[in-house]
C-alpha positions as a Markdown table, in Angstrom:
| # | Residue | x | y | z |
|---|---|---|---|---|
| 1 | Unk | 18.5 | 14.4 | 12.3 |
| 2 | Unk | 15.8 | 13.4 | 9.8 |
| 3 | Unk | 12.8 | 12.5 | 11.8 |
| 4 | Unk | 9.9 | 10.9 | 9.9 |
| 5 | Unk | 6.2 | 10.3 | 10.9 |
| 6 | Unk | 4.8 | 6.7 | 9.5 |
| 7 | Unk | 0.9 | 7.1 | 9.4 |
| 8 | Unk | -0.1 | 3.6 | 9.3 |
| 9 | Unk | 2.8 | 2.0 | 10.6 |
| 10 | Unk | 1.0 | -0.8 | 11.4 |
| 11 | Unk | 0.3 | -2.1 | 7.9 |
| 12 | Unk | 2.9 | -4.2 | 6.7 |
| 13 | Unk | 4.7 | -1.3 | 4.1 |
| 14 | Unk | 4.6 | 0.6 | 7.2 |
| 15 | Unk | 6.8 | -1.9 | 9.1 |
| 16 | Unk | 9.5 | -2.3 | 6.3 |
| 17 | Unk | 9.9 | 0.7 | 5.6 |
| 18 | Unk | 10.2 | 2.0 | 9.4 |
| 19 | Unk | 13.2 | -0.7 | 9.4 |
| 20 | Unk | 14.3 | 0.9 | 6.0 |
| 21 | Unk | 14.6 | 4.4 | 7.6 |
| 22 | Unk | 16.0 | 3.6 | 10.9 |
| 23 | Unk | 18.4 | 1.9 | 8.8 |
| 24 | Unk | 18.8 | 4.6 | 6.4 |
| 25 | Unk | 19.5 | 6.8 | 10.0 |
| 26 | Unk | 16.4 | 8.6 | 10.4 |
| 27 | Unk | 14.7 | 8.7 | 13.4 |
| 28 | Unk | 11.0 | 6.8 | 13.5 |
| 29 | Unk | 7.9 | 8.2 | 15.1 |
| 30 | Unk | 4.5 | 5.9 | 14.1 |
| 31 | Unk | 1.1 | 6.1 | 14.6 |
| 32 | Unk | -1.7 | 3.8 | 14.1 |
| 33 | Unk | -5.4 | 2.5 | 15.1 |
| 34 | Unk | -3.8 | -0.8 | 16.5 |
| 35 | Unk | -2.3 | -1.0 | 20.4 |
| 36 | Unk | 1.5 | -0.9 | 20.0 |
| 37 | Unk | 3.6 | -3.6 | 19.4 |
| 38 | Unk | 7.4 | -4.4 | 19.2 |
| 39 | Unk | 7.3 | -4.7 | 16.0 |
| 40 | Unk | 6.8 | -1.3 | 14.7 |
| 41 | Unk | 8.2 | 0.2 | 18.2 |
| 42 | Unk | 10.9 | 2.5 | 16.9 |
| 43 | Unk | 11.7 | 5.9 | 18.5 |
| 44 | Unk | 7.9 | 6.3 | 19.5 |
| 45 | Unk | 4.6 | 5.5 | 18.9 |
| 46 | Unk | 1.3 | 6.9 | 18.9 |
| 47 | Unk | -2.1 | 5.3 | 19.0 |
| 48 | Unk | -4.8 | 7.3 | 17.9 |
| 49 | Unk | -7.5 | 7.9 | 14.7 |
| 50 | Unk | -6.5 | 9.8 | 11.4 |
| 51 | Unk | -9.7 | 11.1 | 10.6 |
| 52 | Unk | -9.7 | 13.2 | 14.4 |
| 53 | Unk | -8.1 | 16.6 | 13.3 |
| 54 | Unk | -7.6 | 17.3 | 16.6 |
| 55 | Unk | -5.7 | 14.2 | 17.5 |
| 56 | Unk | -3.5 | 14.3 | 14.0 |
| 57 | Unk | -2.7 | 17.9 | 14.9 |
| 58 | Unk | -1.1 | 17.4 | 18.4 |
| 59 | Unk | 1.0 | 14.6 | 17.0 |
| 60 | Unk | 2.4 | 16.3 | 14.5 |
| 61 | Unk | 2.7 | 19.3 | 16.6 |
| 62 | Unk | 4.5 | 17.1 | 19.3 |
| 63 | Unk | 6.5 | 14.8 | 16.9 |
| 64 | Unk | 7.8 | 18.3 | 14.8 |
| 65 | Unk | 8.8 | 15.4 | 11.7 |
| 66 | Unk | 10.7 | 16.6 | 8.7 |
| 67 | Unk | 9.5 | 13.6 | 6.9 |
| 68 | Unk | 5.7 | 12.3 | 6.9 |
| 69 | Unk | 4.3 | 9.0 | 5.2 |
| 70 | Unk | 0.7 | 8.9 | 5.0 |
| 71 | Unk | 0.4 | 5.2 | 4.7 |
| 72 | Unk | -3.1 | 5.0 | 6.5 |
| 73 | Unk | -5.2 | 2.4 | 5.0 |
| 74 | Unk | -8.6 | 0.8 | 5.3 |
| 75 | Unk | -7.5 | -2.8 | 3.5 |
| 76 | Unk | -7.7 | -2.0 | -0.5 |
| 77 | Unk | -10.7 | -2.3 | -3.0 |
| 78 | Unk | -12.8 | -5.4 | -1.3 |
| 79 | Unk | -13.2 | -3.3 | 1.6 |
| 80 | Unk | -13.9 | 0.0 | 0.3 |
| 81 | Unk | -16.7 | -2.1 | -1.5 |
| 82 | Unk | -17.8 | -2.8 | 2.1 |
| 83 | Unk | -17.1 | 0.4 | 4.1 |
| 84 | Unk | -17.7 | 3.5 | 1.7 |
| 85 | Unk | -17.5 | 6.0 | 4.5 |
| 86 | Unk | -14.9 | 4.8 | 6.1 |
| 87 | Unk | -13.0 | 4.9 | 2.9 |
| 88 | Unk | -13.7 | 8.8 | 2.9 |
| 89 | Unk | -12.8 | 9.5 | 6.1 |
| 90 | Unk | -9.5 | 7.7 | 5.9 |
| 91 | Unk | -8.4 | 8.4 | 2.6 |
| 92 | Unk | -9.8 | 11.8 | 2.5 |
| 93 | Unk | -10.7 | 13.5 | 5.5 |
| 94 | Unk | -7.2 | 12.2 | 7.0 |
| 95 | Unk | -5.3 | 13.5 | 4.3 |
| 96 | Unk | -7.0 | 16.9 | 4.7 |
| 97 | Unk | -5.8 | 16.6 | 8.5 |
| 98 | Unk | -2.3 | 16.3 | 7.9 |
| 99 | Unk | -2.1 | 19.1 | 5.3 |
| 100 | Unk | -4.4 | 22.0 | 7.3 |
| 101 | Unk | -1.8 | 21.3 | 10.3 |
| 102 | Unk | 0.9 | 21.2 | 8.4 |
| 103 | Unk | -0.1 | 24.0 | 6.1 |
| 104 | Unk | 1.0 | 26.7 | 8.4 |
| 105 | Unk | 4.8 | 25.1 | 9.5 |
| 106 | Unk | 7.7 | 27.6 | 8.6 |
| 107 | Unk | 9.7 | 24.8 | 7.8 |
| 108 | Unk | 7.8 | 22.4 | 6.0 |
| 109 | Unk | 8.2 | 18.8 | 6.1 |
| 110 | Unk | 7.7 | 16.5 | 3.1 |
| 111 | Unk | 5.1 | 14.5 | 2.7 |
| 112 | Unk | 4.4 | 11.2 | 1.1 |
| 113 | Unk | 0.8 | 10.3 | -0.1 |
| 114 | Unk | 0.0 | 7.4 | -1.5 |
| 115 | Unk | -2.4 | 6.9 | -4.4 |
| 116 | Unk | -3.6 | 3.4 | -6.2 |
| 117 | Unk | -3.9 | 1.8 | -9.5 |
| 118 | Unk | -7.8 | 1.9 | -9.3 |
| 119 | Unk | -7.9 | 5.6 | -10.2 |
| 120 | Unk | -7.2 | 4.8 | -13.2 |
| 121 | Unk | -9.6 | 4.1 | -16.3 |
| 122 | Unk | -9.6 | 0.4 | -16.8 |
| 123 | Unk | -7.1 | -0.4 | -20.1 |
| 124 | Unk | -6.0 | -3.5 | -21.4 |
| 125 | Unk | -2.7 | -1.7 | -21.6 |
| 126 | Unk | 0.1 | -0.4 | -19.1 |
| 127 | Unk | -1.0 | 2.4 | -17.3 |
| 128 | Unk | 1.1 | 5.9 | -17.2 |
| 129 | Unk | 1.0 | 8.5 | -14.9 |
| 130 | Unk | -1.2 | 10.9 | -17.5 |
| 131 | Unk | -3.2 | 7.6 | -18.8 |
| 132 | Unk | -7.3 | 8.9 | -18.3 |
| 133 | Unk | -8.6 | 8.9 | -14.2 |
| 134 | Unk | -11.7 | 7.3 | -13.9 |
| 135 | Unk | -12.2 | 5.4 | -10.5 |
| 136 | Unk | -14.6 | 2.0 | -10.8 |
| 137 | Unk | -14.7 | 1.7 | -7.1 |
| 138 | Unk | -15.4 | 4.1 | -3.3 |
| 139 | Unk | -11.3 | 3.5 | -3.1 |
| 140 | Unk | -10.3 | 4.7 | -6.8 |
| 141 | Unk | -12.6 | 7.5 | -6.2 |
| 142 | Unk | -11.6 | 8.3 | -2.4 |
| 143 | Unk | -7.8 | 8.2 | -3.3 |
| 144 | Unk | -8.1 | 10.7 | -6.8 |
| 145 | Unk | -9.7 | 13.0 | -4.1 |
| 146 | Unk | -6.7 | 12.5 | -2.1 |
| 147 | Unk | -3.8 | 13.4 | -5.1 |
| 148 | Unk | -6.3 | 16.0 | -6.1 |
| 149 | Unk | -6.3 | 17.9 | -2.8 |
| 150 | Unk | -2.7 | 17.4 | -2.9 |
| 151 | Unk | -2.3 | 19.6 | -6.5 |
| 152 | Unk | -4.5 | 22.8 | -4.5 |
| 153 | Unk | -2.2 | 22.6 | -1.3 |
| 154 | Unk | 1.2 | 22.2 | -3.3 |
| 155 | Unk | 0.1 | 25.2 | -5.7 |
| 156 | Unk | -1.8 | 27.4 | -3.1 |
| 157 | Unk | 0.7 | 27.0 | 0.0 |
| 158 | Unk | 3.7 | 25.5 | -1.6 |
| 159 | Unk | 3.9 | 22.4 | 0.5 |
| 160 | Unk | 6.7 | 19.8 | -0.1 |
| 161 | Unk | 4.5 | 16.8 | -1.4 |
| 162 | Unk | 5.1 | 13.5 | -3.1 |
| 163 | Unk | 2.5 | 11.6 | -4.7 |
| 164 | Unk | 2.9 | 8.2 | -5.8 |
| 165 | Unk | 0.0 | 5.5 | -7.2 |
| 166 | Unk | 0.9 | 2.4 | -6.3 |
| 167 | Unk | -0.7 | -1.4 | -7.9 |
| 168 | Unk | -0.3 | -4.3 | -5.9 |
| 169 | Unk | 1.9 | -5.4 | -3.1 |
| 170 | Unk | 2.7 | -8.5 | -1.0 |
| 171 | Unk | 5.4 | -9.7 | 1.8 |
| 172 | Unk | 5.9 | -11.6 | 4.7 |
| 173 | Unk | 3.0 | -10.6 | 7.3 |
| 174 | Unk | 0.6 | -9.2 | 5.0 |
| 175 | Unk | -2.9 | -8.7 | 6.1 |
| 176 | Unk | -4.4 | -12.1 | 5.1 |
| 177 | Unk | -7.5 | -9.9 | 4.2 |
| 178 | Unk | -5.5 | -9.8 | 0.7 |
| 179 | Unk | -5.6 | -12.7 | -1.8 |
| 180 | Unk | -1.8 | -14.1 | -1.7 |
| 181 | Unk | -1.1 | -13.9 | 2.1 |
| 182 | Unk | -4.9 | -15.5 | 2.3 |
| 183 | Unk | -3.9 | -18.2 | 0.2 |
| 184 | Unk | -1.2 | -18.9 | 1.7 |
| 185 | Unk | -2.7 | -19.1 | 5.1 |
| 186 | Unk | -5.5 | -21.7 | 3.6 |
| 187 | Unk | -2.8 | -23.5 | 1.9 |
| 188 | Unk | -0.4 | -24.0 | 4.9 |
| 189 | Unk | -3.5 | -25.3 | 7.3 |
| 190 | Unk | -4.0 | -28.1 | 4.4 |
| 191 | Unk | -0.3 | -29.2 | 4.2 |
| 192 | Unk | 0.2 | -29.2 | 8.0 |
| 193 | Unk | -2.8 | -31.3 | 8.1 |
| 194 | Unk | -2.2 | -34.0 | 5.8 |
| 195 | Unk | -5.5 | -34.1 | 4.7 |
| 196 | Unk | -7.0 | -33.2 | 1.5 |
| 197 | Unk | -9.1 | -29.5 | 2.0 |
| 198 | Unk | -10.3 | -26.9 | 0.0 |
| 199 | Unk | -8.5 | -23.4 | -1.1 |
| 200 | Unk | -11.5 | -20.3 | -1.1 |
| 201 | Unk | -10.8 | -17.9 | -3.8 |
| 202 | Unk | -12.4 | -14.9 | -5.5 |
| 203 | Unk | -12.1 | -14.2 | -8.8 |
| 204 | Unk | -8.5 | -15.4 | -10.2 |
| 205 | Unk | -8.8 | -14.6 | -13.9 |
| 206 | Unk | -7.6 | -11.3 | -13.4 |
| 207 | Unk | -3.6 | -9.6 | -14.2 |
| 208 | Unk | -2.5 | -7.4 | -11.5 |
| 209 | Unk | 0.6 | -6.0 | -11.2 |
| 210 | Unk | 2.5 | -7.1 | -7.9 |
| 211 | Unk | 6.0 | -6.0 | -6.2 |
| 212 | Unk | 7.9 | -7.2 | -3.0 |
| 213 | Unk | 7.0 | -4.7 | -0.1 |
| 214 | Unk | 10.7 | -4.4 | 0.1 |
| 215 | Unk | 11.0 | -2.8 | -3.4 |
| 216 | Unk | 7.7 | -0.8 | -2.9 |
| 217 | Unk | 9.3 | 0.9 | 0.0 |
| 218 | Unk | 13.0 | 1.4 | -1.4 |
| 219 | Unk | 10.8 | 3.4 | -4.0 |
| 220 | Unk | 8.7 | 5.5 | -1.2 |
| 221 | Unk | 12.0 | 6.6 | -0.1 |
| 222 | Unk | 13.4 | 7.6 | -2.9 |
| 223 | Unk | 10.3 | 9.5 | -4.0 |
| 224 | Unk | 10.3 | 11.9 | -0.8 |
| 225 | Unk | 14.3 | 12.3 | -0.6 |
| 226 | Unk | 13.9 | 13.5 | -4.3 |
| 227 | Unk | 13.0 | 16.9 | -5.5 |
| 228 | Unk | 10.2 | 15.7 | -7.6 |
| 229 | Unk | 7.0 | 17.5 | -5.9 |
| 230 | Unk | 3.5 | 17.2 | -6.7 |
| 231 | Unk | 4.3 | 14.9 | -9.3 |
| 232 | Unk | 3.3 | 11.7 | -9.8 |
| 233 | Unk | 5.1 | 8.5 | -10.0 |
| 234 | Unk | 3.4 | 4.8 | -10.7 |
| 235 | Unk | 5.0 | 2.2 | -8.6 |
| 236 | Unk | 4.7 | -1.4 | -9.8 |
| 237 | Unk | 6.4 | -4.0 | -11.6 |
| 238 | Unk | 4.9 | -2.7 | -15.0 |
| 239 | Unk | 4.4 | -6.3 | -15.8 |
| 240 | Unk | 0.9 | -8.0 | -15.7 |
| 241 | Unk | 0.5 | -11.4 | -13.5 |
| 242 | Unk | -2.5 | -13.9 | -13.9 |
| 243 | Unk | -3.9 | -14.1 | -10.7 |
| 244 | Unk | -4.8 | -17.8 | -10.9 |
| 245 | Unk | -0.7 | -18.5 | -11.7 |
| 246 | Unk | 0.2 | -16.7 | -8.2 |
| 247 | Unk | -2.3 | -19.0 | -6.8 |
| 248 | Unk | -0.9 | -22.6 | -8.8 |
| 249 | Unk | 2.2 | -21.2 | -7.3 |
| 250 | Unk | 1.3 | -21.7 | -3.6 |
| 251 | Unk | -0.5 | -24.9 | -4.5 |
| 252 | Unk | 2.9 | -26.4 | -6.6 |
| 253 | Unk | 4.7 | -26.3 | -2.9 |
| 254 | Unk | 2.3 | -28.7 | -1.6 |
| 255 | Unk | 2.0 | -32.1 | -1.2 |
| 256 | Unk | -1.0 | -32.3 | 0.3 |
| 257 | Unk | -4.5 | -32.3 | -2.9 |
| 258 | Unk | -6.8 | -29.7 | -2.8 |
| 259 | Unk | -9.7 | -28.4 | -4.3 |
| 260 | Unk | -10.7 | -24.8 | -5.2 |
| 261 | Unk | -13.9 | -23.2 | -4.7 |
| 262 | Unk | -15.1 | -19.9 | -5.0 |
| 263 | Unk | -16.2 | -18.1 | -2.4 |
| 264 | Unk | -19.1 | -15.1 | -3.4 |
| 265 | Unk | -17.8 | -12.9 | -0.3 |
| 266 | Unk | -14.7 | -12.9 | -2.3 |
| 267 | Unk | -15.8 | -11.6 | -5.5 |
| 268 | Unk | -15.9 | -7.9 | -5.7 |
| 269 | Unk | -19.0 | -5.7 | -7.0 |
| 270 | Unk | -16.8 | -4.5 | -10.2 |
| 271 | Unk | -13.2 | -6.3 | -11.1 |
| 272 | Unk | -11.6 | -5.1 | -14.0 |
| 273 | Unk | -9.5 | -8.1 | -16.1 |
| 274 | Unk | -6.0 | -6.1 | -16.2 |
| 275 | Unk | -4.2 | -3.7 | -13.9 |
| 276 | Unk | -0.8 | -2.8 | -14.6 |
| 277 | Unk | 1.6 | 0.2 | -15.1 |
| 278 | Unk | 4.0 | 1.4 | -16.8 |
| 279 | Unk | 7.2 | 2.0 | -14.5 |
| 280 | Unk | 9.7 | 4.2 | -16.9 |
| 281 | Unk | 9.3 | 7.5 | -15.3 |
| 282 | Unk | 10.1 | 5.9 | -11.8 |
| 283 | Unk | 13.1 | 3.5 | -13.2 |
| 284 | Unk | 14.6 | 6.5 | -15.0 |
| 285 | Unk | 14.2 | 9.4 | -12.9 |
| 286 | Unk | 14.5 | 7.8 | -9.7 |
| 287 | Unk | 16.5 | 4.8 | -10.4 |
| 288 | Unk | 14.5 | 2.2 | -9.5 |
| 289 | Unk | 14.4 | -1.2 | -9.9 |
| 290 | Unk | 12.7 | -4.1 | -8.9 |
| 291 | Unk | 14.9 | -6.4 | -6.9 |
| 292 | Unk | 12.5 | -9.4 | -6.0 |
| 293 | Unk | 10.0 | -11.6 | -8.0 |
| 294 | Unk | 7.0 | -11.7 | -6.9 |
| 295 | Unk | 6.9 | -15.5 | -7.6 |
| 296 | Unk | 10.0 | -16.0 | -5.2 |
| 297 | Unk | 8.1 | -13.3 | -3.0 |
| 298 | Unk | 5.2 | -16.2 | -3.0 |
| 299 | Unk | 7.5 | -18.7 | -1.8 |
| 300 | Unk | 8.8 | -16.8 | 1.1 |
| 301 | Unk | 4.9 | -16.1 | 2.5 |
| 302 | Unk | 3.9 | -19.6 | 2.2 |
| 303 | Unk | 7.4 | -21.2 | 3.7 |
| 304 | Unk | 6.8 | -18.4 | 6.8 |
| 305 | Unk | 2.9 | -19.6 | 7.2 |
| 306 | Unk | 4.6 | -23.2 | 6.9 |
| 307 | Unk | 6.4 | -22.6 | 10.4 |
């Protein structure tokens, strides 16, 4: 049986897609900072730190996966911006955990990493996978370390590794530390209210590129059950969205006024104006698509805060 170890199962692409495998029939081992809950109790669970070599090396050790998903995350850009050296030790120094214990393995599982837009150079235009790396944040910088560590261990000790750089995300039970599942949040207290409040943003004059979590995950999967190794695929819509249109969104569903006000703990040190890929080598190779809108992704979030 196909056995697969979700690192980070506790974010929210770690939940769907530990429903995605168990329905796909593997078998679902996570592991995450948080105390365990039913929602991402599959086969078993582990509760521990990534950046502890020892403790990543029992686990694996124990769990024996043939599948691994490093999805271990410390919240995005914002707060890389805030915690630097956590950023390393997560992004990096966990990485290098999982690859000196599984260096060694006769049979070697395959392992997902996952990279981010922000190692790219900032460009008006979409990104590709060979477009120039050139981090403008502790994140960008801590996750080209990551793919870069990656090429030495697939080239010196011929590991089974799939590297991917994803742009944005969003889905029901997002971490409302990120912009649309924070909006939403705000936005929902206003309308059960029924009296006129005030929507915090940061800086919404930016393009991102954003998918369903559902369709970020269907491409995880099919990454890692490919034989595409050490490559690297871009994962995103490869269409740019105004931030502030994602936002007018939420706001069309209500009924109740608002205002909007920006909030300076929002706004990030360095924000570049577009962010978005091109998606042809993953669509074609891979067979991907994107399945939802993000816009009727928007609606879901903000009718689940609503109940």
């Amino acid at each position: 049986m196909k056995r697969a170890l979700i690192f980070g199962i506790g974010g929210l692409s770690g939940v769907y897609l530990g429903r995605e495998l168990k329905q796909k029939g593997y078998e679902v081992i996570g592991f995450d900072l948080k105390d365990k809950e039913d929602k991402y109790a599959f086969d078993g669970y582990y509760q521990g730190d990534i950046s502890n070599p020892k403790t990543v090396s029992s686990v694996i050790n124990e769990v024996n996966p043939t599948h691994i998903f490093n999805l271990t995350d410390i919240g995005g850009v914002g707060q890389a911006w805030k915690k630097p050296r956590l950023t390393v030790d997560v992004n990096v120094n966990g990485v290098i955990n999982i690859l000196e214990t599984c260096k060694s393995f006769l049979m070697q599982p395959k392992i997902l990493l996952v990279g981010a837009d922000d190692e790219y150079e900032p460009s008006d235009y979409a990104l590709r996978e060979d477009s120039p790396l050139k981090p403008s944040s502790p994140y960008g910088i801590a996750k080209m370390m990551q793919g870069q560590l990656a090429e030495i261990y697939v080239s010196k000790y011929d590991m089974q590794i799939y590297l991917c750089r994803q742009f944005s995300h969003a889905g029901i039970g997002q971490n409302e530390i990120f912009a649309i599942a924070n909006w939403c949040k705000q936005a929902s207290a206003i309308e059960k209210s029924g009296e006129k409040g005030t929507i915090y943003i940061g800086n919404i004059d930016i393009y991102r590129d954003f998918i369903d979590v559902r369709d970020l995950v269907d491409a995880y999967i099919r990454l890692i059950e490919s034989d595409r190794r050490g490559e690297v695929f871009n994962i995103g819509s490869g269409k740019p969205v105004l931030m502030r249109d994602l936002l007018n969104k939420i706001i069309s569903m209500m009924k109740t006024p608002v205002e909007i006000q920006v909030d300076g703990n929002m706004l990030r040190p360095v924000d570049k104006k577009y962010a978005y890929c091109d998606n042809t080598k993953l669509c074609r190779e891979l067979g991907w698509e994107v399945k939802h809108d993000i816009m009727d992704t928007v609606v879901e979030m903000f009718k689940a805060y609503m109940k």
